[in-house]
N, C-alpha and C positions, 0 to 999 in steps of 0.2 A: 218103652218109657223108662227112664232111670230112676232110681228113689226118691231122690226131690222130690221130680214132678208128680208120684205117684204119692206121696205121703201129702204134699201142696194139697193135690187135687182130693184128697181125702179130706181131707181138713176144711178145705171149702164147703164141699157137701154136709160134712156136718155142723159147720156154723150155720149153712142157710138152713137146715133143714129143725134147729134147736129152736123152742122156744123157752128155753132155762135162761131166766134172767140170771142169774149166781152165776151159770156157766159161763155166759156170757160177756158178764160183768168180769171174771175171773182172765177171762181171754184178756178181753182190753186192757187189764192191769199187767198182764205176760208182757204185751204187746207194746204198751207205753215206757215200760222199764226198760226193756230191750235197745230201746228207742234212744233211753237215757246215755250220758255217758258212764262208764263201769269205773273207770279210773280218774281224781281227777290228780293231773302232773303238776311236780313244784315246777318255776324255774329249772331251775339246776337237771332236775331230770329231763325236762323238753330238749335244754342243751344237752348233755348227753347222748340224747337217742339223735339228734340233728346232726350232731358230732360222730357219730357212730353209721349214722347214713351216708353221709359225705367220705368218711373214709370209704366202707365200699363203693361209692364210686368210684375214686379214684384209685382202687385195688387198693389199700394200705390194710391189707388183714393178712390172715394165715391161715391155711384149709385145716381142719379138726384133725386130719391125719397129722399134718406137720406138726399140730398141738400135741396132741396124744402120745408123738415120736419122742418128739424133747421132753415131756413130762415123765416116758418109763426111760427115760436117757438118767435126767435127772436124779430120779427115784432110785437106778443103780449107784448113783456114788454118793447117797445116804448110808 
């Protein structure tokens, strides 16, 4: 069984087996926030990230080696 399942399956047992309303109460509020969304995005950033997905589809990027190449390229004729 890999960790997920095994920390899941813990965690099951001990909710059913709790009678601590606090804890319990404490869970659900984990649980519902989690749930929530974490970020909320302007405009402008939704385009962006839509913009930025659509390039990688269409390959229009550069592998972080090519970056890293041209940036100590760069960095020598500073």
């Amino acid at each position: 069984m890999d960790t997920a399942a095994q920390i899941k399956k813990n965690l099951i047992t001990r909710i059913k087996d709790s009678k601590d309303l606090n804890f319990l109460n404490a869970l659900q509020t984990i649980f519902d926030s989690s749930e929530q969304s974490l970020f909320q995005l302007s405009s402008e950033q939704q385009s962006a990230i839509e913009k930025g997905r659509s390039e990688i589809k269409n390959n229009q990027f550069f592998k972080n080696e090519e970056v890293i190449s041209e940036m100590k390229q760069w960095l020598k004729k500073k």
